[in-house]
N, C-alpha and C positions, 0 to 999 in steps of 0.2 A: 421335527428338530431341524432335517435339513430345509425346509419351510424359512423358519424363523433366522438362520444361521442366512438365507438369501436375502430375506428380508432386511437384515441387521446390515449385511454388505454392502445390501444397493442405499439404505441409509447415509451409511457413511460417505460412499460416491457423492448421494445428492447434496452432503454437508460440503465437501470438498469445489464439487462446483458451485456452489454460492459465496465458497470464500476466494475463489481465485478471482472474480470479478474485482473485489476490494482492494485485491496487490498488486495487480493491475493499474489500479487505478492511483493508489501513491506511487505505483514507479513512475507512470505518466508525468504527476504530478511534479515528482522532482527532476523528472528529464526537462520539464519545460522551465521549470524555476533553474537550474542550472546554464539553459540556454538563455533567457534573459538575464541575467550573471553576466554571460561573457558577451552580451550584447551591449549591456554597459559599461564594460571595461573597452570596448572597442572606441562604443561615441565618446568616451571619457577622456582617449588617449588620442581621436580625432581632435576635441574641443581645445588640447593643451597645443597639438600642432598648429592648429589655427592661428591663437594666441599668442605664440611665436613669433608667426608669420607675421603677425601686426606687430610686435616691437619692432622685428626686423626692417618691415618696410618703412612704419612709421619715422625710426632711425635715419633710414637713407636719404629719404626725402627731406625729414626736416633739416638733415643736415649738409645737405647736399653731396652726398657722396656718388660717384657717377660710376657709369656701369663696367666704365676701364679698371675704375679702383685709385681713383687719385685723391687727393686727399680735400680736405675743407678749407678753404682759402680764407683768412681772415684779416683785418686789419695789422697792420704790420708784420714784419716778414717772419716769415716761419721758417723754424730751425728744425730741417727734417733730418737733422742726425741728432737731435735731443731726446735723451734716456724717455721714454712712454711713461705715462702716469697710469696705475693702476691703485683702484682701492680695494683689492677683492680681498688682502691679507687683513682688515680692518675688523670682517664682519665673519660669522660663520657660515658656512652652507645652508642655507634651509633647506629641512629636515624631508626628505622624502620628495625632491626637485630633481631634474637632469644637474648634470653639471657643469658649472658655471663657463660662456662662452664670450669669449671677445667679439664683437660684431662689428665697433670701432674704434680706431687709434689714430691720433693725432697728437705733435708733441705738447699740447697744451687741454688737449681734451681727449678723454677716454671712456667708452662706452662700455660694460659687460655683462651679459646678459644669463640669468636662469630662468627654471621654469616659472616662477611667479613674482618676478622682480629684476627691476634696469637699473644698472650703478653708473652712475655719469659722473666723473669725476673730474676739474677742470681746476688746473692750476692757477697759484696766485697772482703769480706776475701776468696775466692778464687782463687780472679782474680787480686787483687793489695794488695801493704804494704800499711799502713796508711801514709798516705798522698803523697803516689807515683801514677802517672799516667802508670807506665812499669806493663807490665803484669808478673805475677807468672807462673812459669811453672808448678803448681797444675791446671791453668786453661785452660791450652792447650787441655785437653783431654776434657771436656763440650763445651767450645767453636770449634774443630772439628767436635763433632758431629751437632751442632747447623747447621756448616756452611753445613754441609750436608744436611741438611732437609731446608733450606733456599737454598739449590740450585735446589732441585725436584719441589719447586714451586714459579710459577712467581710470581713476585708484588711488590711495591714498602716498605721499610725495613730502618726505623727511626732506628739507634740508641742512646739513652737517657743518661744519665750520672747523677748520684744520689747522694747528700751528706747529710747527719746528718746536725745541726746548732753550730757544733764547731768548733770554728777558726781556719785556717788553719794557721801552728806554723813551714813555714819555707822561704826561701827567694826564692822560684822558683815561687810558687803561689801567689798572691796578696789577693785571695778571693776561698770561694767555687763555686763560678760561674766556676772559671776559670781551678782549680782542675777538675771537673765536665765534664766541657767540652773536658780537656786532654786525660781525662777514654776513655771518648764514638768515640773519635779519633783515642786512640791507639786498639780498638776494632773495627774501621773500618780497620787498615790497616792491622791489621792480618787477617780479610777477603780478600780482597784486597793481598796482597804480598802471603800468604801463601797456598788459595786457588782460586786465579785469579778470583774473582767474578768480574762482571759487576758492577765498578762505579756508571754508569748511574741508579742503581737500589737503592741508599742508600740517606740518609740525615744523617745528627749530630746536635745534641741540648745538648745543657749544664743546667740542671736548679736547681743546688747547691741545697741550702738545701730550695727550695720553693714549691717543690712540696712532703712533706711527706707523708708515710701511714701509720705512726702512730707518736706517740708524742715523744718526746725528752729528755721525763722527766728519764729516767734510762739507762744506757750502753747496754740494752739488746736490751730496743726499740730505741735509735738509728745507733744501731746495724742493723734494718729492713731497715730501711730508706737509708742507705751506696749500693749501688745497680746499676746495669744496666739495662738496659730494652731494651728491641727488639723487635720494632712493627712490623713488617709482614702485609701490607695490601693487599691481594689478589686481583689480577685481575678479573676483572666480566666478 
């Protein structure tokens, strides 16, 4: 009996060592899939810093901003005490991005950047008369450089077309919808004709005076509101 009762023990031993090999072997298992986990959370959060890094530089250069910090020089004179144009109240955050960064300010053009998309936003009185859709030749030199820095990086490239809420007062327009959408069209084709950009890379929206970012109540602030926008969504 005490025979069979040794025999019965060292069995179960011998079962016990043959299964510990196997738990062993998923803990390995999932130690090393855990480590590749946070191995791509690392390159993943390296690749967005990267990418950054290119709007940012691409930004400086095309737009000539210098390493003092002075501003963009453009055809006629600039009003460096002029309220800053932003359009980041227009859109909403995207979902699961840093958060959204000024990179540049100029009183007639405004740059802001998140993690997978550049807002360029460039006021009217540089780029059209009131109530014309033809571009000013004041806004050839901003729109060159833009088209530069939109051609260093790939991604797909709304552009927006912005009006105040005052009637449009002449018989080409019907509406600000339709004003709106003219702008953000003749600002595609001078991409387009003038610097052979890829089609394939753009859209046009018109959205008159529904999309403000600020109120209406004084010449000044809708003044802010009269605007283009330039989405830039970067390729992942």
């Amino acid at each position: 009996m005490i025979k069979k009762f040794r025999q019965k023990k060292a069995g179960s031993m011998d079962s016990n060592e043959r299964i510990s090999p196997i738990w062993l072997t998923t803990f390995n298992d999932l130690i090393t899939l855990m480590m590749v986990f946070f191995v791509l959370l690392f390159a993943m959060s390296e690749t967005n810093s990267h990418k950054s890094g290119q709007f940012l530089q691409s930004a400086r250069s095309a737009l000539g901003v210098l390493k003092e910090g002075k501003r963009l020089g453009i055809a006629g004179p600039a009003k460096t005490n002029s309220p800053e144009i932003r359009d980041a109240s227009a859109r909403e955050p995207d979902a699961e991005t840093s958060p959204e960064k000024k990179i540049f300010t100029h009183p007639d053009v405004s740059i802001v950047q998140s993690a997978q998309k550049l807002y360029i936003t460039i006021a009217d009185r540089i780029l059209f008369q009131i109530g014309s859709p033809e571009l000013n030749s004041d806004g050839y030199p901003v729109l060159e450089r833009i088209a530069t820095m939109l051609q260093e990086i790939p991604g797909h490239i709304c552009i927006e077309g912005h009006t105040d809420n005052t009637p449009i007062q002449n018989n080409r327009f019907l509406s600000n919808w339709e004003l709106s959408v003219a702008r953000a069209v003749h600002v595609l084709k001078y991409f387009l004709d003038c610097h052979k950009m890829d089609p394939g890379r753009f859209s046009v929206a018109g959205y008159g005076e529904s999309r403000p970012v600020n109120s209406n109540d004084s010449p000044e602030l809708r003044e802010k509101n009269r605007r283009v926008s330039i989405i830039l969504e970067m390729e992942k």
